[in-house]
C-alpha positions as CSV (number, residue, x, y, z in Angstrom):
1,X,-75.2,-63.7,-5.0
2,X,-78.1,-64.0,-7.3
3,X,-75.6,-65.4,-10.2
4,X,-73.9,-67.9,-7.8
5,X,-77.1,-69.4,-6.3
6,X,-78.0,-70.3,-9.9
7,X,-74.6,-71.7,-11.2
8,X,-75.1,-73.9,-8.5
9,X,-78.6,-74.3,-8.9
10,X,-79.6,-73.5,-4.9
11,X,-82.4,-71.5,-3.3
12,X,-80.9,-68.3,-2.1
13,X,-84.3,-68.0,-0.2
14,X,-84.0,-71.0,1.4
15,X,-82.2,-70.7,4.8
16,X,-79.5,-73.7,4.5
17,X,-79.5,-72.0,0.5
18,X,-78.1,-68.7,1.7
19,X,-75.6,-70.4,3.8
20,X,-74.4,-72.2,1.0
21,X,-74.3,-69.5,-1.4
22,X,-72.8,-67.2,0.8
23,X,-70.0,-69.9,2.0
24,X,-69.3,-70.0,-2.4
25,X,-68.9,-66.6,-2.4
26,X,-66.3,-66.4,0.6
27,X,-64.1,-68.7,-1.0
28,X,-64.5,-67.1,-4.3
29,X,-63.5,-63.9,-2.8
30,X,-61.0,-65.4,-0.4
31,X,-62.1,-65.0,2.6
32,X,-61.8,-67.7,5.0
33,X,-64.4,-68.2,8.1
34,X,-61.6,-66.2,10.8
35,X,-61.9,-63.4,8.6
36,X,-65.6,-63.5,8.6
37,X,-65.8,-63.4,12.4
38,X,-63.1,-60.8,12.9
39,X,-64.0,-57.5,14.4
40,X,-64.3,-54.9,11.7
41,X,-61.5,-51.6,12.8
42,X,-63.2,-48.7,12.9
43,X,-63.7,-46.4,9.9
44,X,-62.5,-42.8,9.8
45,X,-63.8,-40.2,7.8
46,X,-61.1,-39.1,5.3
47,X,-59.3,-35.9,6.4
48,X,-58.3,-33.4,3.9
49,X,-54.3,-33.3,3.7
50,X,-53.2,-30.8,6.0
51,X,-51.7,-27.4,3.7
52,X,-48.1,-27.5,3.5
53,X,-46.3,-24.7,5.2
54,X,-44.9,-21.6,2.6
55,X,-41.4,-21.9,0.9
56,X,-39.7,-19.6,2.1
57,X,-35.7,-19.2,2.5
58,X,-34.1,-20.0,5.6
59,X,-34.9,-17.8,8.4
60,X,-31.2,-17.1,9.3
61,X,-30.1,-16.5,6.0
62,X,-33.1,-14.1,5.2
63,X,-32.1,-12.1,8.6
64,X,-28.5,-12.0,7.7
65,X,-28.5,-10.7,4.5
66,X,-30.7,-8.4,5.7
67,X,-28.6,-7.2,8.6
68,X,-25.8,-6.9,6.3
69,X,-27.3,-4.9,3.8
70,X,-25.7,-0.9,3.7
71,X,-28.1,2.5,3.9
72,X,-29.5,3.6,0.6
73,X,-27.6,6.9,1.4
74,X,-24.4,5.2,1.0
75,X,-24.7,4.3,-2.8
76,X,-24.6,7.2,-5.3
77,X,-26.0,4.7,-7.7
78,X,-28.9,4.0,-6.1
79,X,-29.2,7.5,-4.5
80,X,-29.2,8.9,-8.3
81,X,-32.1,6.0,-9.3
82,X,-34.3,6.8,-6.1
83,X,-34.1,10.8,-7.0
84,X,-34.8,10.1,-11.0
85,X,-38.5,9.0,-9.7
86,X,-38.9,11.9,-7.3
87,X,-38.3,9.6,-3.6
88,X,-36.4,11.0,-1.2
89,X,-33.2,8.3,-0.6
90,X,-33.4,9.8,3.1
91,X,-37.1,9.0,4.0
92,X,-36.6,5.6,2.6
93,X,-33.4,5.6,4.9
94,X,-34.7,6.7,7.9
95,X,-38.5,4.4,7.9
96,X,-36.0,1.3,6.7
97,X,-38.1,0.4,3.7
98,X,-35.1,-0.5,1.7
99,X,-31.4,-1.5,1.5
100,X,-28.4,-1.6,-0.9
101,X,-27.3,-5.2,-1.4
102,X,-24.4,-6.3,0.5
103,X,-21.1,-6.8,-1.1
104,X,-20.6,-10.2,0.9
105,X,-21.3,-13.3,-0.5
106,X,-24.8,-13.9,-1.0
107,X,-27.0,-16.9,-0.3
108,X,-27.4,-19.3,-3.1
109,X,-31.1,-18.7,-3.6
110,X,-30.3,-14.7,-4.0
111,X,-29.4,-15.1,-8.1
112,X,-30.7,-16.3,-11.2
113,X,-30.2,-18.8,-13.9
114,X,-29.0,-22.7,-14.3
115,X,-26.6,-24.4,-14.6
116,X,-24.7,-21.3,-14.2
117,X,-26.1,-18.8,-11.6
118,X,-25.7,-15.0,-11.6
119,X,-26.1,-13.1,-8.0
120,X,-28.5,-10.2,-7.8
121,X,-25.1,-8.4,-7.8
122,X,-24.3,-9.6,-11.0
123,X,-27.6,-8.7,-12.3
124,X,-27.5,-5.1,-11.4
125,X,-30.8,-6.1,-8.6
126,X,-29.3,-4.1,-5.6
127,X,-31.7,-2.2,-4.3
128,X,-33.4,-4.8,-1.5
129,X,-37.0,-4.8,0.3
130,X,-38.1,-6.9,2.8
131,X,-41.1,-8.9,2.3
132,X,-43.7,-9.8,5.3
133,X,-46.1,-12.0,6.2
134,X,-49.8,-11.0,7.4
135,X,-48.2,-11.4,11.1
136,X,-45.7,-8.5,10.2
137,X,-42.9,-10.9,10.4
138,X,-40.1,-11.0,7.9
139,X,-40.0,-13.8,5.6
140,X,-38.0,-13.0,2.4
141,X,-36.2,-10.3,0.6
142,X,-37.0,-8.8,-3.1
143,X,-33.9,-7.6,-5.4
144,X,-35.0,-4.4,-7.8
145,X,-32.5,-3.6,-10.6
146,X,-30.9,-0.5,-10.6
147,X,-28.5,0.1,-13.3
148,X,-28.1,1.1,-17.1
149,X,-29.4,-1.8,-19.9
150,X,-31.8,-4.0,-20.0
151,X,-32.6,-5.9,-16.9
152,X,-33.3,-10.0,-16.9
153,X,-36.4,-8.7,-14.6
154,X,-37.5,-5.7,-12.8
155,X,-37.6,-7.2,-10.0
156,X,-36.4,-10.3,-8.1
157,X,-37.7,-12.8,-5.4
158,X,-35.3,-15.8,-4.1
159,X,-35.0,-18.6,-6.5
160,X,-36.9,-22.0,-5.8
161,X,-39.3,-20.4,-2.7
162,X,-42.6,-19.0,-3.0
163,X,-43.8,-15.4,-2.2
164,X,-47.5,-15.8,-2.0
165,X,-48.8,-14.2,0.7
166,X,-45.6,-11.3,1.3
167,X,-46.2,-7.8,1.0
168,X,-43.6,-4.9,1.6
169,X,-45.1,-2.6,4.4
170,X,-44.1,0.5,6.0
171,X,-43.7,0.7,9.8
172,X,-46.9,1.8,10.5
173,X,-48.3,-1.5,8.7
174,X,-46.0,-3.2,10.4
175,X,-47.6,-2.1,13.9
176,X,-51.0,-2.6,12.3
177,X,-50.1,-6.7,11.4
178,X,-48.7,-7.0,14.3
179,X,-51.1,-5.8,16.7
180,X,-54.4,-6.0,14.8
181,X,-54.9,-2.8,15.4
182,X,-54.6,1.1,13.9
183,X,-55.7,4.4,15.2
184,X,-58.7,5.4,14.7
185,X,-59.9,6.7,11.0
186,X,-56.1,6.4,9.5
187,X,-56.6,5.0,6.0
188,X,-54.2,2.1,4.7
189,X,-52.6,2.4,1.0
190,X,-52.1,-0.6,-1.2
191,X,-50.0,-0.1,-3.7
192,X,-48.7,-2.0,-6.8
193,X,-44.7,-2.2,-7.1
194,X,-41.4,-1.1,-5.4
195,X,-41.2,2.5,-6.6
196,X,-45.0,3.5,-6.3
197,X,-45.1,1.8,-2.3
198,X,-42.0,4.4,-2.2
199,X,-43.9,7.3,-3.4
200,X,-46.5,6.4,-1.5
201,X,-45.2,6.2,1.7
202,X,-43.8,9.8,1.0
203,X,-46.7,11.3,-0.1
204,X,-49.5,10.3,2.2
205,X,-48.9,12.4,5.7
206,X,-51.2,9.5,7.3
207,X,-52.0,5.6,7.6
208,X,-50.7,2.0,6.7
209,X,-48.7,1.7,3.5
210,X,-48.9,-1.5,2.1
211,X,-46.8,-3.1,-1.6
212,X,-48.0,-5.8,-3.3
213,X,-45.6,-7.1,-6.1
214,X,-47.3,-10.0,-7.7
215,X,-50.5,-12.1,-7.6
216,X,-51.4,-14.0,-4.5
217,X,-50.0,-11.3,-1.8
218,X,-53.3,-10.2,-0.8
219,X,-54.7,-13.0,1.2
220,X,-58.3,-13.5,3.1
221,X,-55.8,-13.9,6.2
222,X,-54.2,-10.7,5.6
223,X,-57.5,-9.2,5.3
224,X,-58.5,-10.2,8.7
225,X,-55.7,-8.3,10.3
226,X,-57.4,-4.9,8.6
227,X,-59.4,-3.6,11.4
228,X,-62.6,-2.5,9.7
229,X,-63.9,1.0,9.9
230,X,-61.0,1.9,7.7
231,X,-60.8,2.5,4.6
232,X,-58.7,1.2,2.1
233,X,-57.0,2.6,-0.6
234,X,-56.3,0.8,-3.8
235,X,-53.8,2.2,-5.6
236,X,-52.7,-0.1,-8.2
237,X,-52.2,0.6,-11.9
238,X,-55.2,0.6,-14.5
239,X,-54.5,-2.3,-16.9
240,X,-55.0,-5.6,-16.8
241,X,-52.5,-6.8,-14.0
242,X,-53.6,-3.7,-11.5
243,X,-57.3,-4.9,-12.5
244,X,-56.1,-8.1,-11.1
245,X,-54.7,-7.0,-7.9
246,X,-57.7,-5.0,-7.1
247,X,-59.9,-7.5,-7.7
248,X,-58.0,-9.8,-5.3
249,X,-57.5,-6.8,-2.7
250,X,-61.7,-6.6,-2.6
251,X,-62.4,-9.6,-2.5
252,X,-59.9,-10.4,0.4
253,X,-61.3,-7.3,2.1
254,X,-65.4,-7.9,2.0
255,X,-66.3,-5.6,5.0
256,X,-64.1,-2.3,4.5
257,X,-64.9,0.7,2.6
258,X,-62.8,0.4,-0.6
259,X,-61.6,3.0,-2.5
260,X,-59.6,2.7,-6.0
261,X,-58.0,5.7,-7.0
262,X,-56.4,7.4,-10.2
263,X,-53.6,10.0,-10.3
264,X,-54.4,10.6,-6.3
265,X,-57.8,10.7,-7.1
266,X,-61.1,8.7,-6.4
């Protein structure tokens, strides 16, 4: 205003000055003298975007491959590979913590590779575990190789969804998602991969086991669901990746007793 009062040469402190200075600047900036008198709409603070909902695979398709899938007793192949690390294909039969992959065609997001695509079948990933969210309902599946040679992965999640936020969990963490609640002292397990959450569940008599399989499964929310007076067991490996996943597990978990362990041991 200052520069356009003295292109003009006018007295920005004189009353009719102002007028005239600010009338310049209107036009300069377009405005015309409706606009000026227009009621100004009411500004709103800015609202963060609202989180997009988690990727996973179709409801319906997650369910029916599941309900499709055979009994872990009913494969000698997978039988033999369950025995080789010392769990017992029956317990994992009778809790339902795993299946044997269907021979029916399989969902297009239950392979690997592009442009051509291999199944989970082709791949030798058979062996299949549900994954849950921190209400304890099932959201996706999780393909583990069983076989001879060298696998493209040990383990697979559907291709183009996300898994953040999906742990396996045995029935008793199931009940404890579900309800928010556990009896009274029982400890819950966390455990890093397919075969160790296996071994687990079969060697602790008592509590909640719980499987991570990658970064970002333990979340704050799942934390929340933990009643706290129990405490928690981490049992994932000691390098750099279990490090990791303990890390996350405390920090998701502020007001339970933690407890990392090694061989069994505190």
């Amino acid at each position: 205003m200052d520069l356009i009062a003295m292109a003009h040469n006018l007295d920005a402190g004189d009353k009719e000055g102002f007028k005239r200075v600010l009338a310049i600047g209107a036009d300069l900036a377009g405005i015309t003298e409706a606009d000026r008198h227009a009621p100004r709409a009411p500004t709103r603070p800015l609202q963060p975007p609202k989180p997009k909902p988690p990727e996973y695979p179709p409801d319906s398709e997650v369910k029916a491959l599941w309900e499709s899938a055979r009994p872990v007793t009913t494969d000698t192949s997978i039988i033999r590979a369950l025995l080789e690390r010392g769990i017992d294909p029956d317990k994992v039969e009778g809790a339902d913590l795993a299946r044997v992959l269907p021979v029916a065609p399989l969902p297009p997001w239950a392979g690997v590779g592009a442009p051509k695509v291999r199944t989970w079948a082709d791949t030798g990933h058979r062996l299949l575990f549900p994954l849950y969210d921190y209400h304890g309902a099932m959201q996706s599946l999780r393909a583990r190789f069983v076989g001879a040679g060298e696998p493209v992965a040990k383990s697979l999640a559907p291709k183009g969804y996300q898994v953040k936020g999906l742990i396996l969990a045995c029935p008793v963490a199931l009940q404890l998602l579900r309800a928010g609640a556990q009896a009274e002292g029982e400890p819950v397990y966390i455990a890093e991969g397919e075969p160790d959450y296996l071994t687990v569940r079969q060697t602790r008599k008592d509590g909640a086991v719980i499987g991570i399989t990658g970064a970002g499964a333990i979340t704050p929310e799942l934390g929340k669901r933990i009643p706290r007076g129990h405490t928690v067991f981490i049992l994932t490996h000691h390098d750099q990746a279990g490090d990791k996943y303990a890390g996350a597990i405390v920090a998701a978990l502020p007001n339970h007793r933690i407890v990392r362990t090694k061989n069994g041991h505190e």
